[in-house]
NUVEX-440387 format. One record per residue (C-alpha): residue number from 1; x, y, z. Coordinates in nm, 3 decimals. Example, Ala and Ser with C-alpha at 12.3 -4.5 7.8 and 13.67 -1.06 7.14 Angstrom:
! residues 2
ATOM  pos       px       py       pz
ATOM    1    1.230   -0.450    0.780
ATOM    2    1.367   -0.106    0.714
! end
This chain:
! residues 404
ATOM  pos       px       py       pz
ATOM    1    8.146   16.276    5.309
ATOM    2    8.062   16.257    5.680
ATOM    3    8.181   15.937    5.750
ATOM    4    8.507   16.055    5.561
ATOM    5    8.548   16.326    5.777
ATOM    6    8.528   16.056    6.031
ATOM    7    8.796   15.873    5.902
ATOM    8    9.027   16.183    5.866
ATOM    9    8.975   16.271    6.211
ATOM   10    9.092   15.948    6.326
ATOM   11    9.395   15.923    6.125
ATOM   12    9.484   16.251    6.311
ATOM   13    9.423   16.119    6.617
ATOM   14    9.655   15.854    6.519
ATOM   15    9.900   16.127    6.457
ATOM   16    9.854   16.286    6.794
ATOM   17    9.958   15.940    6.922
ATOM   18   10.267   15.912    6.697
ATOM   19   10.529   16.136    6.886
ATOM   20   10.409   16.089    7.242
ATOM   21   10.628   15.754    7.340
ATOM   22   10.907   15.835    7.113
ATOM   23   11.130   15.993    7.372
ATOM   24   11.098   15.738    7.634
ATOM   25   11.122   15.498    7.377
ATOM   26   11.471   15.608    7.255
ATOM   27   11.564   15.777    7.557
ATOM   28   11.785   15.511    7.715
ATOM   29   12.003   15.555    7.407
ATOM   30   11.975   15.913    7.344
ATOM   31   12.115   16.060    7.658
ATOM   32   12.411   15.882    7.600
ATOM   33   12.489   16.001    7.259
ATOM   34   12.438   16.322    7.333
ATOM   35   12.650   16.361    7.654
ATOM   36   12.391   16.432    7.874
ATOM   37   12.231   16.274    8.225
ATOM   38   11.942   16.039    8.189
ATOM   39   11.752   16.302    8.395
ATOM   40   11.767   16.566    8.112
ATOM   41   11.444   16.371    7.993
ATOM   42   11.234   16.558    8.228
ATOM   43   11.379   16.871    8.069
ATOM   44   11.291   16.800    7.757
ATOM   45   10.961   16.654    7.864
ATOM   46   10.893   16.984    8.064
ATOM   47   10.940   17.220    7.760
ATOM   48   10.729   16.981    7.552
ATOM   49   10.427   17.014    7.831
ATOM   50   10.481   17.411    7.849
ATOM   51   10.398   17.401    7.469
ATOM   52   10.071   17.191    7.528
ATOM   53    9.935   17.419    7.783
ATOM   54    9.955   17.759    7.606
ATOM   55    9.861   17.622    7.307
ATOM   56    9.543   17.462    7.487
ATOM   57    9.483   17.777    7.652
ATOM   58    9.484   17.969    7.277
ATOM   59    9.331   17.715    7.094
ATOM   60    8.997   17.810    7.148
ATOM   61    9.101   18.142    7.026
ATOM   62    9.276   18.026    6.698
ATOM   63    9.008   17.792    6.601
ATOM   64    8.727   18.059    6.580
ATOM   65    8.972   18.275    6.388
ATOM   66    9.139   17.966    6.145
ATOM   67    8.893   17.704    6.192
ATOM   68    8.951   17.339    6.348
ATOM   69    9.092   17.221    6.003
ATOM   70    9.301   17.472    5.977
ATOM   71    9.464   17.442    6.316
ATOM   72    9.439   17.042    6.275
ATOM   73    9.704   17.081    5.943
ATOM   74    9.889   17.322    6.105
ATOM   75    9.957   17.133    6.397
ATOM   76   10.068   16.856    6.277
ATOM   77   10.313   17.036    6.048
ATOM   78   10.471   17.178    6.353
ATOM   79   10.509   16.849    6.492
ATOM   80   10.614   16.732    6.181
ATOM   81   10.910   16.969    6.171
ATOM   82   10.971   16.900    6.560
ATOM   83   11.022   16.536    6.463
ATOM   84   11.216   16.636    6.186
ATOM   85   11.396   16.827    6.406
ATOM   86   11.486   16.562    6.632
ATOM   87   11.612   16.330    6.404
ATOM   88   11.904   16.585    6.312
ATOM   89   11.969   16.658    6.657
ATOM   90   12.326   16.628    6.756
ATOM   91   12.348   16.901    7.095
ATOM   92   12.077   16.850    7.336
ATOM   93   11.983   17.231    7.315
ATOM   94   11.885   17.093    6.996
ATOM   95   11.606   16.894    7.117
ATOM   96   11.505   17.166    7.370
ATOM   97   11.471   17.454    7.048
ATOM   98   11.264   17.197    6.880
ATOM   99   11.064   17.057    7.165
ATOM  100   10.889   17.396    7.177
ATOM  101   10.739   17.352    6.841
ATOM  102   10.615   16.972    6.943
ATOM  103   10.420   17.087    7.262
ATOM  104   10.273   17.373    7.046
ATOM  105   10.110   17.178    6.736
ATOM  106   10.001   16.903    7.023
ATOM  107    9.844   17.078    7.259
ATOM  108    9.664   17.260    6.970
ATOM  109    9.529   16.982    6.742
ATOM  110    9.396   16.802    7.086
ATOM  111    9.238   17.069    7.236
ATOM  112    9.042   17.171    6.859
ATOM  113    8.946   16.818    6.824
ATOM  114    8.807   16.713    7.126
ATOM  115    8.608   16.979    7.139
ATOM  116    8.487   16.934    6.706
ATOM  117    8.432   16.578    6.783
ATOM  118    8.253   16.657    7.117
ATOM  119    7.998   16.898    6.913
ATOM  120    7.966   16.693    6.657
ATOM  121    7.983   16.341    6.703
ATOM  122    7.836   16.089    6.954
ATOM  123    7.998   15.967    7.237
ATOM  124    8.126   15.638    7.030
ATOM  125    8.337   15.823    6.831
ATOM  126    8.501   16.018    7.093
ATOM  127    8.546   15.696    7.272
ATOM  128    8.716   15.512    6.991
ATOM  129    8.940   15.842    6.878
ATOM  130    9.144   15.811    7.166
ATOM  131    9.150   15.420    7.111
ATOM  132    9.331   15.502    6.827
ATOM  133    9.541   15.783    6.977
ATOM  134    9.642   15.474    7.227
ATOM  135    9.724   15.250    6.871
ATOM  136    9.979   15.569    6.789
ATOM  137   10.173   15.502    7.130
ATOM  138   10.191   15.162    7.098
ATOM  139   10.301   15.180    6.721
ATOM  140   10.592   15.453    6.773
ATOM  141   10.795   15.225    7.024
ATOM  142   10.814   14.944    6.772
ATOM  143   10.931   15.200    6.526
ATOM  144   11.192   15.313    6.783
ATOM  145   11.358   14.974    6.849
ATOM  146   11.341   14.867    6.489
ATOM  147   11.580   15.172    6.451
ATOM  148   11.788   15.097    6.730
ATOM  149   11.834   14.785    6.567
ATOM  150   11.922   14.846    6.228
ATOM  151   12.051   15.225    6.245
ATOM  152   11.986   15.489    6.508
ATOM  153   11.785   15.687    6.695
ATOM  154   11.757   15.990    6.516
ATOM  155   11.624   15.723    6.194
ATOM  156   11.316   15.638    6.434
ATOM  157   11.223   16.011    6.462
ATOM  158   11.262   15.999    6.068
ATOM  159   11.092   15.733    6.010
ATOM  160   10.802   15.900    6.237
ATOM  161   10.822   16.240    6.101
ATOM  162   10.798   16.065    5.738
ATOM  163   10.432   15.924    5.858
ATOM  164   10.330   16.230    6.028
ATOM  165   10.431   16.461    5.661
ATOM  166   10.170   16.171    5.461
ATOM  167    9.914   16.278    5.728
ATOM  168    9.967   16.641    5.731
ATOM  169    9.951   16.613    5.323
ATOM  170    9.670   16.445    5.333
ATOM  171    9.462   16.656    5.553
ATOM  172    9.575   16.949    5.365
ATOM  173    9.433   16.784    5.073
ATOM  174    9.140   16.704    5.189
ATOM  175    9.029   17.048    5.357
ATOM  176    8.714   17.112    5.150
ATOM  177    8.573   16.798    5.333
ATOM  178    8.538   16.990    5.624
ATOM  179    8.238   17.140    5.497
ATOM  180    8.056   16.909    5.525
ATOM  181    7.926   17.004    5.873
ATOM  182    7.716   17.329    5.818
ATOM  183    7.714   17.435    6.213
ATOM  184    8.049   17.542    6.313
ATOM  185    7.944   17.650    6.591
ATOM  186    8.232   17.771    6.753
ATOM  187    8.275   18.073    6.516
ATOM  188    7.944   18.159    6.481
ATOM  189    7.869   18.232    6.870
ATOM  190    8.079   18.500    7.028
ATOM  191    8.372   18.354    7.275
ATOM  192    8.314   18.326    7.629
ATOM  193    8.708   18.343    7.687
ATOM  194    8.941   18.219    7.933
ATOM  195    8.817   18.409    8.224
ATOM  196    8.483   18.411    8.122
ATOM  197    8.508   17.992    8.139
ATOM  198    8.633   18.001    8.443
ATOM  199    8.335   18.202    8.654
ATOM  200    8.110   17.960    8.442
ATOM  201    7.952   17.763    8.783
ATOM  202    8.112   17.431    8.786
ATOM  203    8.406   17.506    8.555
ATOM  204    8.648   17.522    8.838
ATOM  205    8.531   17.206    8.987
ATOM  206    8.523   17.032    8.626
ATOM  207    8.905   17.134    8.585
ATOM  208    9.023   17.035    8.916
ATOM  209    8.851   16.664    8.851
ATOM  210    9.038   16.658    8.518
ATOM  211    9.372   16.744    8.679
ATOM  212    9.318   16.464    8.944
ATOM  213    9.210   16.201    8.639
ATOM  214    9.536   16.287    8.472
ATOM  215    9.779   16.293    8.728
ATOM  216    9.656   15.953    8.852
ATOM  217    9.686   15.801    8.499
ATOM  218   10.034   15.984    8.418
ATOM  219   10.126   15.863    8.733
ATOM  220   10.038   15.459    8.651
ATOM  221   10.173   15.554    8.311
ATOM  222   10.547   15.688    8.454
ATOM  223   10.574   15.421    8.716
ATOM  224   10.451   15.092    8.680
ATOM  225   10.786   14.955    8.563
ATOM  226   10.955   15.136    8.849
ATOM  227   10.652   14.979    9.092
ATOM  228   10.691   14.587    8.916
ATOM  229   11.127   14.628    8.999
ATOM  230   11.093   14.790    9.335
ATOM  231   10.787   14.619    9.501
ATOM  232   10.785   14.316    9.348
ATOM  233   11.130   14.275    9.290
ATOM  234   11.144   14.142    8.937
ATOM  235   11.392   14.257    8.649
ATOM  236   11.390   14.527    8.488
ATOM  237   11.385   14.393    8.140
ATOM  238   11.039   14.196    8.250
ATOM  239   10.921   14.493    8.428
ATOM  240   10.969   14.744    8.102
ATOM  241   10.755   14.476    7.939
ATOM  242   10.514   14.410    8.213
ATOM  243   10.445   14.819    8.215
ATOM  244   10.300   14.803    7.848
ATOM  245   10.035   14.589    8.013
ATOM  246    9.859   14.953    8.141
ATOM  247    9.881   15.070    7.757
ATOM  248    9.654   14.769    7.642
ATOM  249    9.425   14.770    7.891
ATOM  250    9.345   15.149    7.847
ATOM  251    9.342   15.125    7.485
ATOM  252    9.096   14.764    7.481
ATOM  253    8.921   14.944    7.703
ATOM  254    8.838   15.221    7.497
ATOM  255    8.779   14.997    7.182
ATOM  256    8.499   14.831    7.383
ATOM  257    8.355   15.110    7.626
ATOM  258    8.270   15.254    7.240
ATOM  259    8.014   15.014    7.192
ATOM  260    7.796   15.071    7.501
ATOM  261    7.904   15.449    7.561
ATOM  262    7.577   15.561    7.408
ATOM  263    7.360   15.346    7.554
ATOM  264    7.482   15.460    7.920
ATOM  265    7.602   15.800    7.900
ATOM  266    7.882   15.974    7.955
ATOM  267    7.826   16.007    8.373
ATOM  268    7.763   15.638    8.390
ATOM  269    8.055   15.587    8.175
ATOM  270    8.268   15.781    8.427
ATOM  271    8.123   15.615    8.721
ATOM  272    8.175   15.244    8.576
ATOM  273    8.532   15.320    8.505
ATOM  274    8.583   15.467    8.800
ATOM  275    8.459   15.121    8.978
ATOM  276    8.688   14.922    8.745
ATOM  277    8.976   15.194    8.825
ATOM  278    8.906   15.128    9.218
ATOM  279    8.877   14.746    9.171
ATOM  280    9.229   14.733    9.020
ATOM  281    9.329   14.947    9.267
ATOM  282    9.252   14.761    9.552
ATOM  283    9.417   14.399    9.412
ATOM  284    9.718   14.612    9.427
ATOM  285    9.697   14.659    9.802
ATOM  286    9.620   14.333    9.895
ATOM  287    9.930   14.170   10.053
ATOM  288   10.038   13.914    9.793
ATOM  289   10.413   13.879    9.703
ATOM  290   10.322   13.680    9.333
ATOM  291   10.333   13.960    9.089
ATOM  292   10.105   13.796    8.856
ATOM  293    9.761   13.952    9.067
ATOM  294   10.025   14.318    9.005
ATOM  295    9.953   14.225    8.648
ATOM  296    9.638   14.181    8.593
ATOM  297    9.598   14.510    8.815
ATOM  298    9.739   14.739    8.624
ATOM  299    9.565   14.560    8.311
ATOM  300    9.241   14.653    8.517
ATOM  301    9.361   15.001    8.586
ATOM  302    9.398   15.090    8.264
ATOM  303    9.063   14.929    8.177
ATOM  304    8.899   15.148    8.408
ATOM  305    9.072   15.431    8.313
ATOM  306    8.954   15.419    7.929
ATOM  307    8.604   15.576    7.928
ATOM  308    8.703   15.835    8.187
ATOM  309    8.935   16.102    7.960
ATOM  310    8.672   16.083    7.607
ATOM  311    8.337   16.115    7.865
ATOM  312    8.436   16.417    8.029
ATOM  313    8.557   16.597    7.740
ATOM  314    8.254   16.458    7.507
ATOM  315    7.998   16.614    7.819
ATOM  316    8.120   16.904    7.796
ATOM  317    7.909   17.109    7.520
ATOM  318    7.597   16.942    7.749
ATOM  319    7.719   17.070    8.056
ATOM  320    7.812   17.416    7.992
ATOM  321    7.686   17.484    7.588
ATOM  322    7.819   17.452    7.298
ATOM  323    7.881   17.799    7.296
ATOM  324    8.148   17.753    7.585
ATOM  325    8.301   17.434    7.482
ATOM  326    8.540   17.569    7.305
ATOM  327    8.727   17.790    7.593
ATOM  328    8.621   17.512    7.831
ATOM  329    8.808   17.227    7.668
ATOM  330    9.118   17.416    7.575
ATOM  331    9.165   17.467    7.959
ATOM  332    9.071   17.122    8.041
ATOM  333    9.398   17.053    7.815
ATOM  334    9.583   17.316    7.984
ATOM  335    9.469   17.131    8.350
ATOM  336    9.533   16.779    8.195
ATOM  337    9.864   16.861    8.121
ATOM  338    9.962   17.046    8.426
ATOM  339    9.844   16.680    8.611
ATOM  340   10.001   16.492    8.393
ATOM  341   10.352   16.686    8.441
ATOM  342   10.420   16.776    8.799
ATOM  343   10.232   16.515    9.007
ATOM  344   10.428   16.187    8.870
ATOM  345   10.770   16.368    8.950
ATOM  346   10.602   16.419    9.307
ATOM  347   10.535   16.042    9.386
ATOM  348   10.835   15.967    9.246
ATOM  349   11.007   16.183    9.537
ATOM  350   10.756   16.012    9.772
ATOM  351   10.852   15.698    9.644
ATOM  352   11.262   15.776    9.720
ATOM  353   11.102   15.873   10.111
ATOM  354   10.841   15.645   10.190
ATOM  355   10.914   15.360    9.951
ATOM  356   10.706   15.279    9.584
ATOM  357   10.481   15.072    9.747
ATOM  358   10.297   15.344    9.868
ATOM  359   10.137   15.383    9.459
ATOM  360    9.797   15.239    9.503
ATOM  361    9.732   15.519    9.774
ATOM  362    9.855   15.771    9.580
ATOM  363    9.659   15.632    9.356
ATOM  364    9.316   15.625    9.488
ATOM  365    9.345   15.994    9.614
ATOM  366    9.319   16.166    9.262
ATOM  367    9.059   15.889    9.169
ATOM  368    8.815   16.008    9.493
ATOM  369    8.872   16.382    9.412
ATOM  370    8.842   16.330    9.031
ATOM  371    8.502   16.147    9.070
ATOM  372    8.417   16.412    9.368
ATOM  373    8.484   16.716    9.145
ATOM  374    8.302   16.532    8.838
ATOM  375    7.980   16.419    9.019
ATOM  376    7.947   16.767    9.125
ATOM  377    8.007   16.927    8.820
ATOM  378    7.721   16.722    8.676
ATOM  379    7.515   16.801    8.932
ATOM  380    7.550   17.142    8.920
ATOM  381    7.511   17.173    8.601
ATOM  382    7.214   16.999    8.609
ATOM  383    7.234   16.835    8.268
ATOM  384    7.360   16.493    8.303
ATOM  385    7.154   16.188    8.330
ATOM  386    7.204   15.941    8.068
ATOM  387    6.848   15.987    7.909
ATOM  388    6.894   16.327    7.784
ATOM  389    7.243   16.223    7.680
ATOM  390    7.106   15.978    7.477
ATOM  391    6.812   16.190    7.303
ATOM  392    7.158   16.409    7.239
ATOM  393    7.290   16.100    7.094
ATOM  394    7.008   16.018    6.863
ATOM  395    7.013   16.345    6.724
ATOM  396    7.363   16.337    6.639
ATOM  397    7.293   15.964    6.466
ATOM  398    7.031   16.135    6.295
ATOM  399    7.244   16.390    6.131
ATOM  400    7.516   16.110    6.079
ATOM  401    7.271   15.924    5.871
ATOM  402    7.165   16.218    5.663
ATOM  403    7.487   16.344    5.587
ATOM  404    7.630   16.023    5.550
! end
C-alpha cells in the first residue's frame, strides 16, 4: 500500500505538469481567434500566478483542516474544470474567469505535496516527482499541436481536461490509501502560521533564496528561444525547438540526480547543481558566434538546475521541523511564484534596453544570491550536513520497507 501511495502521488504530479505549457503551447493560435493582442498572454498568465500564491499561502491551513488527500482531489478538480473551461472559451474574459480556478487548485495541490512527500519520503522520491511533473510539460505541447493539426485549440484543452478528470477519479477512488501513513503530522501539531513562519530564524533568508532559484529558471524557461533568435541570430522555427533543449536537461537531470540524492544530501545536492548551473552559465559568455556551444548550455543549465527546486523543499521539515513545514513550504510556493512571474517580464524590458545578450548575467545574479541565501539558511539552522540527512534517509527507507 505504500509503494501505491507512491505511485498515486506521482501520477498527480504528472497532473500538476499537464496544464502548465498548454497556454504557450496554443497561444500563437489562440490570441488570434479570440481577437485579442499576443500580449494578453501575460494577462492571463498573471491571474493564473495570483491563484498559485494565495492558494500556497492557505494551503497549509486547508490541509490540517481537509487533509493532503483531500486538497490533492480537490485541486485537481478545479483544474479540471479550468481546463474544461478553456476549451469552451470563445471571449477572452472567458479565459480570465476560469484562469482563477487553475492558479487556485495548482498552487494548492503543489504546495500540500511537497511538503507530504518532504515528511514522508526520502529525498529520491522528491527528486523524481518533479521528473515527472517535467514529463507533464513536455507531454501537453504534443497534445496541443496534434490538435492544431487535426481540429482546434480549444480540443487540446479537452483532450487535457479528459486526462486530468481519469486522475481526479482515480484519486478520489483511491482515498482510503492514504492511510496508510499513521503520522500525519501536520494535523496533529498545532500550526505555526504565516507570520509565525516568517520570524522562524532563517525563514526569511530560505524564501528570498527560493525566489532568486525561480526567477533565474523562469527566466531561462521564458527566454531561451528569444536569446537563440536575437543573439545568435538563427530562426525562429529552430530556435522554438532549440528552447525545449532546457526542458530535457532539467527533467534528465532530475531522473538521474534521484539516484545519488540520498547518498549526498540535499545541501550537496544544491551545491553540485549550482556548479553545473554556473558551468553552463559561463559557456554562454564565452565569445563564440556557433550556436551549437548555446546549445549544449542551456542543456547544462537545465541540468544544473534539476536537484536545486526538490532539495530545498525536501530540507525543509530538517531545517525548521516538521511541525513548521507545512506553513513554511506553502510560502516557499507563494515566493516561487512571485520569482517566477515578475522577474522574466523584467529582463525582458532589459533585454529591449541593453540588448538579450546580457541573459547569462542576469543569470548568474539570482544563482549567487540563491546559493548565498541557501548556504546560510543551512547554516543557521544548523541541521544540514549530509550525514544526518542520510540517518534521516535510512529511517524513512526503513519505514518504506515495513509498510511496503
Amino acid at each position: 500500500m505504500y509503494s501505491f501511495l507512491l505511485a498515486l502521488i506521482y501520477i498527480a504530479f504528472i497532473s500538476l505538469g499537464l496544464p502548465d505549457s498548454l497556454l504557450g503551447a496554443g497561444w500563437p493560435v489562440m490570441h488570434g481567434e479570440l481577437a485579442v493582442s499576443v500580449s494578453y498572454m501575460g494577462i492571463v498568465s498573471m491571474v493564473i500566478s495570483g491563484g498559485t500564491i494565495v492558494s500556497s499561502l492557505f494551503s497549509d491551513a486547508l490541509t490540517r483542516k481537509l487533509g493532503t488527500r483531500t486538497v490533492t482531489v480537490l485541486s485537481v478538480f478545479l483544474t479540471v474544470i479550468a481546463l474544461f473551461g478553456f476549451s469552451f472559451a470563445r471571449r477572452f474574459w472567458m479565459l480570465i474567469v476560469f484562469a482563477v480556478p487553475y492558479g487556485l487548485g495548482a498552487g494548492a495541490i503543489d504546495a500540500a505535496l511537497n511538503n507530504y512527500v518532504a515528511l514522508h519520503y526520502k529525498a529520491k522520491h522528491m527528486s523524481w516527482l518533479h521528473c515527472f511533473w517535467g514529463v507533464g510539460t513536455i507531454v501537453s505541447p504534443f497534445i496541443m499541436g496534434y490538435a492544431l493539426t487535426h481540429a482546434a485549440w480549444n480540443h487540446g484543452y479537452r483532450i487535457v481536461g479528459f486526462i486530468q478528470l481519469a486522475i481526479a477519479v482515480l484519486l478520489l477512488c483511491t482515498l482510503p490509501v492514504w492511510n496508510v501513513n499513521k503520522k500525519p503530522l501536520a494535523a496533529t501539531q498545532k500550526s505555526v502560521g504565516l507570520l509565525g513562519a516568517l520570524k522562524i530564524k532563517g525563514v526569511p533568508f530560505l524564501l528570498l533564496g527560493f525566489f532568486a532559484y525561480c526567477a533565474a529558471e523562469a527566466t531561462a524557461m521564458q527566454w531561451a528561444s528569444t536569446y537563440f533568435v536575437e543573439v545568435k541570430g538563427i530562426s525562429v522555427e529552430r530556435a522554438a525547438a532549440f528552447a525545449s533543449l532546457f526542458y530535457i536537461g532539467i527533467t534528465a537531470g532530475r531522473f538521474i540526480g534521484g539516484f545519488v540524492t540520498d547518498k549526498l544530501g540535499d545541501r550537496k545536492m544544491i551545491v553540485i547543481g549550482t556548479c553545473v548551473l554556473a558551468v553552463g552559465i559561463v559557456a554562454l559568455l564565452l565569445p563564440v558566434r556557433s550556436y551549437v556551444l548555446s546549445l549544449a548550455a542551456f542543456v547544462t543549465i537545465g541540468a544544473g538546475c534539476a536537484p536545486i527546486y526538490p532539495c530545498i523543499i525536501h530540507s525543509t521539515p530538517y531545517n525548521f521541523g516538521a511541525q513548521n513545514s507545512g506553513a513554511i513550504i506553502g510560502i516557499q510556493m507563494a515566493s516561487a511564484y512571485v520569482g517566477s512571474t515578475f522577474i522574466p517580464p523584467l529582463f525582458g524590458l532589459l533585454g529591449n534596453i541593453l540588448g538579450f545578450k546580457i541573459m547569462p548575467v542576469y543569470l548568474l545574479f539570482f544563482v549567487v544570491l540563491m546559493l548565498v541565501m541557501t548556504q546560510l539558511t543551512f547554516y543557521i539552522t544548523k541541521k544540514k550536513d549530509s550525514n544526518e540527512q542520510e540517518i534521516s534517509g535510512q529511517e524513512k527507507d526503513a519505514t518504506e520497507q515495513k509498510n511496503g
